[in-house]
Structure formats: C-alpha cells, structure tokens
N, C-alpha and C positions, 0 to 999 in steps of 0.2 A: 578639473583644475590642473594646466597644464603650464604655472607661468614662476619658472625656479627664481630665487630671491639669491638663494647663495648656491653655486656647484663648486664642488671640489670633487677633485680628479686625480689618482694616484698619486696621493698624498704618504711622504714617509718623513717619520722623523725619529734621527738619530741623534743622539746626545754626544758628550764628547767619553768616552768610556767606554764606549759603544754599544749602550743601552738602548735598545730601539722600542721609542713609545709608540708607534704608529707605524700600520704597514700597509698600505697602498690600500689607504682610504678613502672609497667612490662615495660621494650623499649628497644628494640635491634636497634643497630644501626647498617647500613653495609658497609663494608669495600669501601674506595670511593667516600660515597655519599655526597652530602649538603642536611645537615638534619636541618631544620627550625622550634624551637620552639617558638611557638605563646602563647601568655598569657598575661591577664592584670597587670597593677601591686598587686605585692604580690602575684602573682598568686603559688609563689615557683618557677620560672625560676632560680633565682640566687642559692637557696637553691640545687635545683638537680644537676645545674654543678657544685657548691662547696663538694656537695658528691662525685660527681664521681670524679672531679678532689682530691679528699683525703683531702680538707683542711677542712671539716668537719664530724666528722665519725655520719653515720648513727645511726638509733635507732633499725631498723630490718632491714633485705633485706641483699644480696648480689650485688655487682657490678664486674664483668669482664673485665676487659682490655685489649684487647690483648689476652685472656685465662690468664691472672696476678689478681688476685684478689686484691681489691682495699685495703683494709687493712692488711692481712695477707703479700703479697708480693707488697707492698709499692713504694719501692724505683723501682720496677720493671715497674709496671704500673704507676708511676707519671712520670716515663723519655720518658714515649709513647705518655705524653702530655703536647702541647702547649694549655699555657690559656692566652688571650688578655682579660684583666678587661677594665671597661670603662672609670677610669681613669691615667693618668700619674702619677707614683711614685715623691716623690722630689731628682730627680739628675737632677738638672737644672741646674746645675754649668760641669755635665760631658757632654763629648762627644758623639755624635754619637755611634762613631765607640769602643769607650771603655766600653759605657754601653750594648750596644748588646756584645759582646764579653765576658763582666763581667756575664750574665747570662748564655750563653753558660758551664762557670766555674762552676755555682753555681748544675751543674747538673754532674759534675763531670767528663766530656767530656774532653781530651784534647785540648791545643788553635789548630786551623784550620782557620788561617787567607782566606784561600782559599773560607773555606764554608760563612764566615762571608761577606766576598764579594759579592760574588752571592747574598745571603740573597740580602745585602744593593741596588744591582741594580736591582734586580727583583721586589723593593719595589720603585726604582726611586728614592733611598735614598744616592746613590755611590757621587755626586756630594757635599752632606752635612755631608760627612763621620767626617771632624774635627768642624764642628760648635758643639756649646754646646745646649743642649736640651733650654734652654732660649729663643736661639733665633730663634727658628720653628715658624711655622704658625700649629694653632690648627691640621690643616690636617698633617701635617706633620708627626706631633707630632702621631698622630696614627699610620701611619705607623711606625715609631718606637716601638711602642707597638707589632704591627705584629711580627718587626723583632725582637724582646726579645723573643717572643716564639717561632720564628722558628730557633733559635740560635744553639736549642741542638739538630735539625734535627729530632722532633716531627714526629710519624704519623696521631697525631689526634689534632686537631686545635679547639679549643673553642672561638668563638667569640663573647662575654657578649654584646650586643646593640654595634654593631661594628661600626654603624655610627648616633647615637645618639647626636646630635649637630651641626653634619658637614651639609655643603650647596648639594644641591641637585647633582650640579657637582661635587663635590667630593666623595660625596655616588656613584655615576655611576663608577669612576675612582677604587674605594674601592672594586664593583662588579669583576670588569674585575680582577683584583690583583688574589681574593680570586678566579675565575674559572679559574687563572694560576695555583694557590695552588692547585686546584684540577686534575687540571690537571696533577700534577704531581708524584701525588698518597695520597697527604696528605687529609684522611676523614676531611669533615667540620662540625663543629653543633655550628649553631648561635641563638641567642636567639634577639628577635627583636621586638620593637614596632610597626613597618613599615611593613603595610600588604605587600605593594609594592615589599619589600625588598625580600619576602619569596616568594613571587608571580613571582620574575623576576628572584630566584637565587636558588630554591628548588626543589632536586626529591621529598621530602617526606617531611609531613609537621605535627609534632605533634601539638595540642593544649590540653596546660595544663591551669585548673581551678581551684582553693582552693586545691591545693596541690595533685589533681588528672589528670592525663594523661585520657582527654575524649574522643580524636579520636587520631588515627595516619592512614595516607592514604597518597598514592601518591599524588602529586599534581593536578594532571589530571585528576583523577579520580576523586578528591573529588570537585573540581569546577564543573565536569561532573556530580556527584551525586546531591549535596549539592544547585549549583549556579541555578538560575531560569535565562529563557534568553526573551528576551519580542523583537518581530516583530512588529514595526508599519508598518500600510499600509495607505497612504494618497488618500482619494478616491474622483474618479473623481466628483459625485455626493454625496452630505451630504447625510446622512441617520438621520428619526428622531427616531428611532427603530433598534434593530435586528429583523433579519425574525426569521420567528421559528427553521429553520433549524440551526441558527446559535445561538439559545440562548443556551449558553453555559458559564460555572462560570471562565473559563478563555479569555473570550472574553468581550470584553469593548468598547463602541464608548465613543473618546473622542473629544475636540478641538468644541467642537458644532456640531458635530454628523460628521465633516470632516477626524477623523481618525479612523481607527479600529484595536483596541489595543489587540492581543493576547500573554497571558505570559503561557511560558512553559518550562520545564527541560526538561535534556538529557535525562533522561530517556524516558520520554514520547517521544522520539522523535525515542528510538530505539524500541520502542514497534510498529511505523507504525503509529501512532498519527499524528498529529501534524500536518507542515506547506503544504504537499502536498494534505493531506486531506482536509484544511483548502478552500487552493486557488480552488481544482476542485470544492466545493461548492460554492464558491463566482462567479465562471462562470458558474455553473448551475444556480444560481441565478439572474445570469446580473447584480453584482456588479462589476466594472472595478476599481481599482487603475491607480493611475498617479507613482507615490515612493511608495519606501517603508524602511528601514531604523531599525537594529536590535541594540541590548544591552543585554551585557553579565553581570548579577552580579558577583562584584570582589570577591576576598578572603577576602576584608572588609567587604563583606556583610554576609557574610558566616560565617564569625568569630563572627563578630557581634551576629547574630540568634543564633551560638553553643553557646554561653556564657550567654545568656539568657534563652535559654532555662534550662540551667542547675544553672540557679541561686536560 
C-alpha cells in the first residue's frame, strides 16, 4: 500500500512566545488506513491536526491533502476533511437532524437529505433524528459529532480523543462505527490517550513527543520489535539455583525458586534463540515443568519506555 492521502514535510510550528509545538514533522499517511497518534499531553497531538486540518497555518513545512496543499489550495483540501473535536459546540437547543445537515452547508455542498440519512443510521442515530442535542446521552452526543464531519462526505476523518470520557462499552461500540468508516474507504487518524484504543484499532501507529514525531511503525511490527514477551515455567521440583548451563541474564527463578522466569523479544526469537533452545536444555538437565503460562507487553508498555527514553 503505497498511495499517501496526506504528506507533510518539515513541518514546524512556533507560537508567538516562542513556544515551538512542532519540529520538522515528516508523516505520510496512506490512503485507507487507521493511523494512531500516541502522545502524552502537550505532546503537540492537537497542534499537528489543527495544522493539517488548516485551522492553524504552520511556521515551516508543507502539508498535502489529497495532492491539495494545505494553505495555498485551502478550500480544496479542507472539504477532504472531516474533523471530530472532543467537544460538543453549544446547539443544544438544535436538532439532530438539522445540525448535521447545517454542516453539510457550511462546506458548501448541496442539501442531500439522502446522504444525511445514511450518515444518521450508520451512527445508530436515524431514531433520535428530531431530538434536540440537550437531550442525548454524552455517547450519543458523540456520535453526533461523527456525524457533523461526515456530513460533507469527507475522505479523511480526524478523531481528536474520540472516546475520552465515555464508558468502556461505549468506546467498544465507537471501535466498531469507525472500522465501518473504514471500511468504507474513509482514511482514519485518531489521536488517543488509550493505548488500548490504538492497540485494538491501528495498522500504523505514530508516537509523537515534545513536538517530535519519534517513531512511526506498523503495529505488528513494533509490539514484534519493541514489546518483550516473558514464559513462566512452573517446575515440578523447586530449584535453589540455576545450573550453569542455564545462567543466563534473561533467565530468573522466581516464587522460591518454584518458577523459571525467561523474558524475551521477537526478535530473539527469530534469530533461533529462545524458547526451543531453552526447553531442549531443561531436559538435558532433568528439569521437568508441570505449566507453563506466557505475557506479552502491551503498547502501554512500549509507549511508556519510548517516551522516557526520549525524555
């Protein structure tokens, strides 16, 4: 998949203070995908989709849209994009069905009661089409926001902490929405506190840090890289020692000498390392296990060690 939706090219942005959110920020995003930025706060998350989306013009850099450059051809590349901020506007007195339609306008679209429909039922929204925004449930209430930006029939969908608040079942509900959005060809890039979120809903996962973009990797890859994964073995007989064969800086007896705790990455694992070597010594040894029982670190943990290391 080689067909970028958005590039941006050493991108910076300084404030007037001379606060610099962003420092020559390279990210191609590709057409299709759910793109997952990770970042603490202030990390500049909000700052890089306010650029790209045009409501704040850069200090250097180019952004592409489409092949629509983000400031020169404007009006071009802002109608390619839906943006869902994290919170509700005040039209709590409007309808459903009038305030998605009223943005639909503001992009200069004609009205298409037809599209507007779709929208409302593929959001699970068609039934609350004449309630007034007031009287939602905060979920709800989100999905509205969805449907605001998929009003103008968007290719690319921004989703600023898209479930930031909401209960854990409704975040799941939220998942499933946005891989119908994708399904349907609309690119995703969410920006998220929730390792979970990026972990259960990402090809590709940037993490941005003090206004720098410090890795981008598939998903798969970089849990593969990145994630350490640790084998206990619960053994039939306690050991009060490793043998020598087995003294080794990834290997550990724990529990009072009843487990033996090996941690190790993918990688070592494709290099011929690892857990077959491990076990043919422990039966040349006459160590037997009764269980045994693995753990993968998450993209929490992963995140966690990138953002410190680069602190």
């Amino acid at each position: 998949m080689n067909d970028p939706i958005i590039s941006i090219t050493g991108l910076n942005k300084t404030y007037q203070g001379g606060f610099q959110a962003l420092t020559h920020v390279d990210l191609t995003i590709q057409r299709g995908e759910i793109f997952a930025l990770l970042g603490p706060n202030g990390a500049g998350k909000t700052t890089l989709i306010s650029v790209v989306c045009g409501l704040v013009n850069p200090t250097q850099g180019q952004v592409l849209i489409d092949g629509f450059d983000s400031v020169s051809d404007y009006r071009q590349a802002r109608e390619r994009i839906g943006l869902v901020p994290q919170e509700l506007t005040n039209e709590a007195f409007e309808t459903v069905w009038n305030t998605v339609s009223f943005s639909r306008g503001l992009f200069g679209k004609a009205p298409d009661p037809a599209h507007i429909e779709k929208v409302l039922k593929s959001l699970a929204l068609w039934d609350k089409r004449h309630n007034r925004l007031m009287t939602l449930s905060g979920g709800m209430k989100r999905r509205v926001l969805i449907a605001k930006a998929l009003s103008h029939e968007p290719r690319i969908l921004f989703l600023d902490e898209p479930t930031a608040g909401v209960d854990v079942e409704l975040r799941r509900d939220m998942w499933e929405v946005v891989r119908g959005l994708r399904e349907s060809g609309v690119t995703i890039i969410l920006t998220t506190h929730y390792i979970e979120e990026a972990e259960e809903m990402a090809d590709r996962i940037g993490v941005i840090n003090r206004g720098e973009i410090v890795l981008v990797e598939e998903k798969a890859a970089l849990m593969q890289k990145l994630g350490s994964k640790q084998l206990t073995l619960q053994l039939q007989t306690p050991l009060t020692k490793l043998p020598g064969t087995l003294q080794h800086e990834a290997l550990s007896l724990a529990a009072n000498g009843h487990e033996l705790v090996y941690t190790y990455d993918g990688q070592q694992e494709e290099e011929g390392h690892g857990i077959p070597a491990l076990l043919a010594t422990l039966e040349r040894e006459g160590i037997t296990f009764k269980d045994l029982h693995t753990r993968q670190s998450s993209l929490e943990d992963i995140f966690v060690d990138l953002v410190k290391e680069r602190a």
